[in-house]
Structures are given as structure tokens and as C-alpha cells.
N, CA and C atoms as a LAMMPS dump frame, in Angstrom:
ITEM: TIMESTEP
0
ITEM: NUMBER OF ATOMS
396
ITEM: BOX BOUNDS ff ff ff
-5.0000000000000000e+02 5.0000000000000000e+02
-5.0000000000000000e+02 5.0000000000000000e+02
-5.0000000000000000e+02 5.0000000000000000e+02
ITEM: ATOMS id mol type element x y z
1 1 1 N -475.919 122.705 431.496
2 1 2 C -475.77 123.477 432.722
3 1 3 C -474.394 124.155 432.741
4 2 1 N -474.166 125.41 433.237
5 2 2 C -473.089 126.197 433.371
6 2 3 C -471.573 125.561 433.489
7 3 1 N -471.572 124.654 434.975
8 3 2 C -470.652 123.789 436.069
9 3 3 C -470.45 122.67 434.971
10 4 1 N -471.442 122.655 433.998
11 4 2 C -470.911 121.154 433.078
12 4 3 C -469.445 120.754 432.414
13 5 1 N -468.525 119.469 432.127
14 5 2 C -467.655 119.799 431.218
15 5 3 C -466.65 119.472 431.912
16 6 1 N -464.624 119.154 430.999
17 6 2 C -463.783 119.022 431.702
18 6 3 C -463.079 120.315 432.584
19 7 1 N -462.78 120.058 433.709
20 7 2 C -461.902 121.299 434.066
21 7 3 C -460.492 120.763 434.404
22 8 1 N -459.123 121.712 433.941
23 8 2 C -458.218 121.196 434.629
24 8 3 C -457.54 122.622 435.09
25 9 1 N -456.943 121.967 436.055
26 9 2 C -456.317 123.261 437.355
27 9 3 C -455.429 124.131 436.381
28 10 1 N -455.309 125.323 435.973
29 10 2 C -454.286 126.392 435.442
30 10 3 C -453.567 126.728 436.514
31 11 1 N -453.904 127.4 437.47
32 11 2 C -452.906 128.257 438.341
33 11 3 C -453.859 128.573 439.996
34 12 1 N -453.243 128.602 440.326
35 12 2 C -453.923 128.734 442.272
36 12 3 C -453.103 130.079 442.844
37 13 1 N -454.041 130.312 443.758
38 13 2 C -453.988 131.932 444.652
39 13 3 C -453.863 131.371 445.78
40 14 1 N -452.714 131.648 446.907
41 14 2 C -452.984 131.295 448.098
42 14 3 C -452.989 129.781 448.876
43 15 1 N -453.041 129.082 447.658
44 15 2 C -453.285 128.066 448.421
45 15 3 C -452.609 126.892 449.096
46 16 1 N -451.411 127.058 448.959
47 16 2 C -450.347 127.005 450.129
48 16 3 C -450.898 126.994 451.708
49 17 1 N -450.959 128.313 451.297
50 17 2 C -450.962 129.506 453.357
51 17 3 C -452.298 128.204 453.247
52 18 1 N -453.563 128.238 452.549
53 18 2 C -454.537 127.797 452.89
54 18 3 C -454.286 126.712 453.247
55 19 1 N -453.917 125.653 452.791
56 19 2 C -453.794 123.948 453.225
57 19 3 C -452.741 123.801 454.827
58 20 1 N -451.482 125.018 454.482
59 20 2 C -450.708 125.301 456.568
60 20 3 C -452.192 125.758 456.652
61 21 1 N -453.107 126.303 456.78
62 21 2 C -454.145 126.287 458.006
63 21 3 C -454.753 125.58 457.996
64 22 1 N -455.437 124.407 457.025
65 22 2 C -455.764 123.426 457.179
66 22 3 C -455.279 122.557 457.797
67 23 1 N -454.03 122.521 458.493
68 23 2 C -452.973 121.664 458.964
69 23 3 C -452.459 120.555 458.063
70 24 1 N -452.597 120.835 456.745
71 24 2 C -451.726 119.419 456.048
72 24 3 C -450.193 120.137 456.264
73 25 1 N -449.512 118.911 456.102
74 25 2 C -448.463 118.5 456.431
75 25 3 C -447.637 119.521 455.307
76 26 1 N -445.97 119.889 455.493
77 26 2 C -445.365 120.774 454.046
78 26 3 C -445.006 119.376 453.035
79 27 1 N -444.848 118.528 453.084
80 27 2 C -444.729 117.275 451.855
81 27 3 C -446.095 117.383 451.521
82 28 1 N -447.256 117.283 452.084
83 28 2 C -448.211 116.719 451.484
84 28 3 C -448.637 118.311 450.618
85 29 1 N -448.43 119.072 451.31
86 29 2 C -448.595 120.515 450.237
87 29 3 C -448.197 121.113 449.55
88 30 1 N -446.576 120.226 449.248
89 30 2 C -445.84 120.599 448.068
90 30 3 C -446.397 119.92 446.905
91 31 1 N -446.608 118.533 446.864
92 31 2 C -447.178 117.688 446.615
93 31 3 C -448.728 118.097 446.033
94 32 1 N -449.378 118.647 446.56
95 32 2 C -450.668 119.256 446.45
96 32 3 C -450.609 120.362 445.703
97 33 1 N -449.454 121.32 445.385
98 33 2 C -449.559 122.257 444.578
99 33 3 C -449.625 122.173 443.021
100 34 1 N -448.879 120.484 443.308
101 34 2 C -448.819 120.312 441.753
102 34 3 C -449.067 119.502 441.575
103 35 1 N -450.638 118.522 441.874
104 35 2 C -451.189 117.655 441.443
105 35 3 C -452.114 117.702 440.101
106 36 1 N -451.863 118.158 439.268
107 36 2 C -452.329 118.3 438.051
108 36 3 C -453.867 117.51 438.189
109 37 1 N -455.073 118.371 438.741
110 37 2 C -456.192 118.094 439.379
111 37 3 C -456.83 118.203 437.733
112 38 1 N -458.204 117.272 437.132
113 38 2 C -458.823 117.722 436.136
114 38 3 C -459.961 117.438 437.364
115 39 1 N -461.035 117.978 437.178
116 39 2 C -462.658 117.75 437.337
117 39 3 C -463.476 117.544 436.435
118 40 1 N -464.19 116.534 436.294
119 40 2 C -465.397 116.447 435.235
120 40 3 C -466.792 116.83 436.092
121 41 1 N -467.911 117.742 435.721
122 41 2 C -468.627 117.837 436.379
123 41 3 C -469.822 117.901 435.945
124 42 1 N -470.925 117.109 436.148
125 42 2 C -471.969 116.529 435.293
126 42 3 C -473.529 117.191 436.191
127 43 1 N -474.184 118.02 435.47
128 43 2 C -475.344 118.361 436.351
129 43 3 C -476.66 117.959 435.54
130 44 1 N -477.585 117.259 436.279
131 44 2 C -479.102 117.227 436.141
132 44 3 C -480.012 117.526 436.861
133 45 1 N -480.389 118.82 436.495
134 45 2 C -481.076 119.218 437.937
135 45 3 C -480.491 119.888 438.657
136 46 1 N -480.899 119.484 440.302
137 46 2 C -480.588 119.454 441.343
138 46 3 C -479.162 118.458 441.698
139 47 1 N -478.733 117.835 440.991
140 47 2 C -478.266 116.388 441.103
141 47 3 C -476.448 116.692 440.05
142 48 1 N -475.793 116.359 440.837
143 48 2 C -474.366 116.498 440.474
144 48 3 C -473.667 115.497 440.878
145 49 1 N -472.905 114.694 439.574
146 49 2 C -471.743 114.013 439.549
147 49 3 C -470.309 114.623 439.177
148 50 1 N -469.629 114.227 439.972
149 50 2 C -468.106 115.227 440.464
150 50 3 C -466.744 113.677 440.216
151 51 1 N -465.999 113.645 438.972
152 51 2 C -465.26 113.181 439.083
153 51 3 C -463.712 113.88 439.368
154 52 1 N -463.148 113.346 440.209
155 52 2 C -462.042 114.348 440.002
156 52 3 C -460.576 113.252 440.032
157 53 1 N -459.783 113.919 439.347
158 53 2 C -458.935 113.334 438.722
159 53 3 C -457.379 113.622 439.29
160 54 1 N -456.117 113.069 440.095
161 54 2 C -455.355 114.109 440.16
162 54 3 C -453.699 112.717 439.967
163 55 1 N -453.082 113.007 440.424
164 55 2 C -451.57 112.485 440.688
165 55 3 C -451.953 111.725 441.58
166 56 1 N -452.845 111.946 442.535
167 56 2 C -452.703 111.306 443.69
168 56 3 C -453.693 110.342 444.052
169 57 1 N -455.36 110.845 443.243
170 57 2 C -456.287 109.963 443.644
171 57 3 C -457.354 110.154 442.467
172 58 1 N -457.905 109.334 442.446
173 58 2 C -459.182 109.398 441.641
174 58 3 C -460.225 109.462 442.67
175 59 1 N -461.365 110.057 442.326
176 59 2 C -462.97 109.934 443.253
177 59 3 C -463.343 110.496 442.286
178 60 1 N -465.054 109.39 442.958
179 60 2 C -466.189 109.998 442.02
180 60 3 C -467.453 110.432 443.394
181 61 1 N -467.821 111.42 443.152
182 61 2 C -468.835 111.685 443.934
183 61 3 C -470.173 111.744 443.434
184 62 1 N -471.245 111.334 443.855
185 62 2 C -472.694 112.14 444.073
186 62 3 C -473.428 112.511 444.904
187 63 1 N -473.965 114.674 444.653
188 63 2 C -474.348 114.476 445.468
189 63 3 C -475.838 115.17 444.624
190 64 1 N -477.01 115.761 445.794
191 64 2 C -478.006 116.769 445.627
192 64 3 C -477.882 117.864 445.98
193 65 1 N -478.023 119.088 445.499
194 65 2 C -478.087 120.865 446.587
195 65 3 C -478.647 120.629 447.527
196 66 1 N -478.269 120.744 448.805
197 66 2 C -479.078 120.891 449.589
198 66 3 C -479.002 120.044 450.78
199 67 1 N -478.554 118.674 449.981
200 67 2 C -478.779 117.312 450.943
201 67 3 C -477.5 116.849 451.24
202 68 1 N -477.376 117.021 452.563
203 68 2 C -475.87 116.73 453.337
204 68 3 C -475.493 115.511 452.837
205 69 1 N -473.767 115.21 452.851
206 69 2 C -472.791 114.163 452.417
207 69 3 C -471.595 114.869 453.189
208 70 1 N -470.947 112.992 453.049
209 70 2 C -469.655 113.242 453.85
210 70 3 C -468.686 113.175 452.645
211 71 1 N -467.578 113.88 452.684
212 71 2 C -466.495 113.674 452.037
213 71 3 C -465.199 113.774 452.187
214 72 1 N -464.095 113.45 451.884
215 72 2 C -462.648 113.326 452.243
216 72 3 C -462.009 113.812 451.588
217 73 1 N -461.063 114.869 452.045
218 73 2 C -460.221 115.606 451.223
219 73 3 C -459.003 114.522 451.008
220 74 1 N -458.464 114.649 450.151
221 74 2 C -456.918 114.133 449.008
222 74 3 C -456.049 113.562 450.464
223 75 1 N -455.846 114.799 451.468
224 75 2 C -454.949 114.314 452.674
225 75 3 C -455.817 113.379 453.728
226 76 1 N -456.85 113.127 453.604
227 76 2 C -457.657 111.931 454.334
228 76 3 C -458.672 113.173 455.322
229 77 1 N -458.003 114.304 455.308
230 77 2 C -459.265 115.23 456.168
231 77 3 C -461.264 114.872 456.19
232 78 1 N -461.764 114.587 456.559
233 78 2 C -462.862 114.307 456.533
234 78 3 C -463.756 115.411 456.923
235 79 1 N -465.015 115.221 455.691
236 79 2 C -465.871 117.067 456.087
237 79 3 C -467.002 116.369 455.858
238 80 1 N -468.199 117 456.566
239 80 2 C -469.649 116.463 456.139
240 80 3 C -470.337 117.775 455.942
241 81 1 N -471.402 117.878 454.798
242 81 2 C -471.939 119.385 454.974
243 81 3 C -472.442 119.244 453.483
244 82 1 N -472.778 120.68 452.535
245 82 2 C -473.579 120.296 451.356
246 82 3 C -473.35 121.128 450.544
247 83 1 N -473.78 121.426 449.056
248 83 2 C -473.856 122.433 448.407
249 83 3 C -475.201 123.078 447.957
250 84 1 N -475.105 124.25 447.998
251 84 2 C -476.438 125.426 447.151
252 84 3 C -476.189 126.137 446.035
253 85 1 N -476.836 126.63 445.602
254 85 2 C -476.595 127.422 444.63
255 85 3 C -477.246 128.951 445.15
256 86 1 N -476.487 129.424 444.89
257 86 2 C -476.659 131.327 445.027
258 86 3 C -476.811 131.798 443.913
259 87 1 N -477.516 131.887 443.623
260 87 2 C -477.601 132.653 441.606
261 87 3 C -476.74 131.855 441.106
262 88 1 N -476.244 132.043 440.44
263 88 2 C -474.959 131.34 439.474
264 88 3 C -473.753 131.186 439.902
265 89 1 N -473.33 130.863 441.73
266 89 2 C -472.536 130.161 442.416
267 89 3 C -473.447 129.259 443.14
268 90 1 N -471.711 127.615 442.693
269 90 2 C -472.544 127.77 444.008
270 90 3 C -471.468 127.024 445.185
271 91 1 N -472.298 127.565 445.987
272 91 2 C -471.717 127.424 447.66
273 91 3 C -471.537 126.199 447.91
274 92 1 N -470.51 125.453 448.83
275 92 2 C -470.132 124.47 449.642
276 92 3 C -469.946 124.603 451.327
277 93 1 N -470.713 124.535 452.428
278 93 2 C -470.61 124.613 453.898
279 93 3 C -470.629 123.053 454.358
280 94 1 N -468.899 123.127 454.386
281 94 2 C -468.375 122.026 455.424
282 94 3 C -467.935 121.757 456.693
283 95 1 N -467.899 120.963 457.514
284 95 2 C -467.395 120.858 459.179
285 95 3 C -466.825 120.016 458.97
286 96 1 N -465.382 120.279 459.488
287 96 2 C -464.432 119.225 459.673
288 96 3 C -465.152 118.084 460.221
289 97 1 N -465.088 116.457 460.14
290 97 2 C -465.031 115.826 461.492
291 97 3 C -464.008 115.85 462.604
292 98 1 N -463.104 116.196 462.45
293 98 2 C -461.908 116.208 463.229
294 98 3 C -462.268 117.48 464.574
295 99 1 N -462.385 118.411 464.294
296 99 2 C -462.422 119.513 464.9
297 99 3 C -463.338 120.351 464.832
298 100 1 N -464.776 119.926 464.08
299 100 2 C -466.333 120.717 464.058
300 100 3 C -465.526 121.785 463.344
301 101 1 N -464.334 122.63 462.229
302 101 2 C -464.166 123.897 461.833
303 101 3 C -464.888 123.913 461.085
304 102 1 N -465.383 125.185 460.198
305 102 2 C -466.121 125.11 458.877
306 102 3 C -465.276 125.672 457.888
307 103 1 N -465.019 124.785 456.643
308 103 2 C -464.607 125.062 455.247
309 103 3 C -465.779 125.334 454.306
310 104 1 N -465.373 126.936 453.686
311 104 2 C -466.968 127.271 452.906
312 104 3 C -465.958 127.289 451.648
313 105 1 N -466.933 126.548 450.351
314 105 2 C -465.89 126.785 448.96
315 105 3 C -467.307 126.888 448.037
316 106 1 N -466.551 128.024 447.091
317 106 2 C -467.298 127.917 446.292
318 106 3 C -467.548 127.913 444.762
319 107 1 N -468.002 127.856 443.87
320 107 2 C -467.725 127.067 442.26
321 107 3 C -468.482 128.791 441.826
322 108 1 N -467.853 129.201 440.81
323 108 2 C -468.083 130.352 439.72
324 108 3 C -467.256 130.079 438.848
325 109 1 N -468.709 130.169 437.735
326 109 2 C -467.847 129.947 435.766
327 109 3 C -467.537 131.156 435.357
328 110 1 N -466.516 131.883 434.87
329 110 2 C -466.563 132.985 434.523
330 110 3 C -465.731 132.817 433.142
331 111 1 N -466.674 132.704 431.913
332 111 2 C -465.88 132.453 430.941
333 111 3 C -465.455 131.517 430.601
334 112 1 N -463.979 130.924 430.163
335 112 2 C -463.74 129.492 429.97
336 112 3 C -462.762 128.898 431.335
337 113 1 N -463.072 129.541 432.316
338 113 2 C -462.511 129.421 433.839
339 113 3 C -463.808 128.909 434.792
340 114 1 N -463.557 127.75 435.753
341 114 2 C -464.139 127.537 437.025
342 114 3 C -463.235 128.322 437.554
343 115 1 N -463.77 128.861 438.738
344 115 2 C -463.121 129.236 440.008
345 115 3 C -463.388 128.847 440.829
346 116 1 N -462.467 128.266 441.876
347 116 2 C -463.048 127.704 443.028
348 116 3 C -462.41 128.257 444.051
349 117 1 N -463.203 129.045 444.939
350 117 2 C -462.622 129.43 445.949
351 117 3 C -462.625 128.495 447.454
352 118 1 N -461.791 128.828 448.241
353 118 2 C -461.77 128.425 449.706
354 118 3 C -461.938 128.927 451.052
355 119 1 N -462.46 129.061 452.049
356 119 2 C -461.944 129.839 452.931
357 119 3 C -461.98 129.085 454.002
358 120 1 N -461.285 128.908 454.814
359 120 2 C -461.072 128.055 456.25
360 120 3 C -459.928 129.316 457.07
361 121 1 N -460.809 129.435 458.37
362 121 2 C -460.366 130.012 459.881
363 121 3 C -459.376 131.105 459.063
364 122 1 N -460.084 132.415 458.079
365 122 2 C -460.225 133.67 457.894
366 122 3 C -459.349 133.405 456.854
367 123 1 N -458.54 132.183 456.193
368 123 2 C -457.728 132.039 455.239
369 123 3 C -458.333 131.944 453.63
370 124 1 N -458.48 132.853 452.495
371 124 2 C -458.541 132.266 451.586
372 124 3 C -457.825 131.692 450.289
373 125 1 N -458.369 131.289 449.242
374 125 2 C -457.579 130.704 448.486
375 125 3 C -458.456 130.39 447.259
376 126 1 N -457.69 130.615 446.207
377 126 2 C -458.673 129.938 444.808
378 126 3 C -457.603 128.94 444.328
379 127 1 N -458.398 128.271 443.456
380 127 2 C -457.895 127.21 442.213
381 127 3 C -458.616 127.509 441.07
382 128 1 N -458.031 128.025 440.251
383 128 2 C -458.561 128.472 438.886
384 128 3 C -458.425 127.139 437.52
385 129 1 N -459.504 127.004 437.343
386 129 2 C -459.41 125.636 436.402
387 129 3 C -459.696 126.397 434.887
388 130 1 N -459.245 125.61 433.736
389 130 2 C -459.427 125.781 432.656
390 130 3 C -460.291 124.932 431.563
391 131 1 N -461.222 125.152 430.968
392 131 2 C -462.177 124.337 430.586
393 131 3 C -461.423 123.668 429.448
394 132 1 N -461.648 122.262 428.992
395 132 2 C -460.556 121.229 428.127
396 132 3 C -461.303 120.526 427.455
């Protein structure tokens, strides 16, 4: 599958401004800029295992397209919501628990690059990973 394989973070767009609108904290987003993030990302199917790797935390996730899960961002933020696929992205629609906002992100391979984009309350942001 496309999403398969190691990824580790090369370089990020924005995503600073993005995490001040997320409201993390400026330590926890200095901190966050340079957590040397890898992702392993394993697809069968419908069906995706998401390890991710950083300075700060390990998690392993599973989920299905389609079928809602809760999950916790690195700063303890908590989101429940799911992923699809759009042709050959695919989409993430999350709601804070904290504050019902919605964080939409989304995964495109382009080459030997993931891209992952962000957007929360009109802010966006990528993390460009490098396949390893």
C-alpha cells in the first residue's frame, strides 16, 4: 500500500503559528519542533497500524477508515473523529474534546515524501516526512 513503510520528519511549514493556535504552550512547541518524529505505517485493507516514534513519546495506534477513535496528541490534547481516503489522500476529521474545534489532517505520498498536512481554526501547516 502507498502510506506503507518508515517515515521520519525532514522539515515542517508553519507549524509553529499552527500548535499557538492549537493553544500548546511556547516550551512545549519549541520542544515540538524538534522532536525528531519517525512514523511506521502499516496498511491492510481498510485497517491501519500507526506507530509513531518521537523524543517525547512512543504510541501505537489502530484504527479502520471510516470508524471513529479517540486519540491524544504528544501535549495530552484529546481528539475523537476518523480517517478516509479521497483517492490517494487520505483525510483525518477531528473534534477536540476540550472545546468540540475541528482539526482536519491529511496524509499524501508524493514520491519518497509523506506529507502531512494540518489545519485547525483557518491555520495551516505541513510536516514533510522522508521515507527511511
Amino acid at each position: 500500500m502507498t502510506f506503507n513503510g518508515n517515515w521520519k520528519v525532514d522539515r515542517s511549514d508553519n507549524y509553529e503559528k499552527f500548535m499557538e493556535q492549537m493553544g500548546i504552550n511556547m516550551v512545549k512547541r519549541k520542544l515540538a519542533a524538534h522532536d525528531n518524529l519517525k512514523i511506521t505505517i502499516e496498511q491492510t485493507g481498510d485497517k491501519f497500524n500507526v506507530k509513531e516514534n518521537s523524543t517525547f513519546r512512543n504510541l501505537e495506534i489502530d484504527f479502520t477508515l471510516g470508524i471513529p477513535f479517540e486519540y491524544s496528541l504528544a501535549d495530552g490534547t484529546e481528539l475523537a473523529g476518523s480517517w478516509t481516503m479521497e483517492g490517494a489522500m487520505m483525510k483525518g476529521v477531528f473534534n477536540r474534546k476540550d472545546n468540540g474545534k475541528q482539526l482536519t489532517t491529511t496524509r499524501v505520498v508524493e514520491g519518497d515524501e509523506l506529507i502531512q498536512s494540518y489545519n485547525y481554526e483557518g491555520v495551516d501547516a505541513k510536516r514533510i516526512f522522508k521515507k527511511c
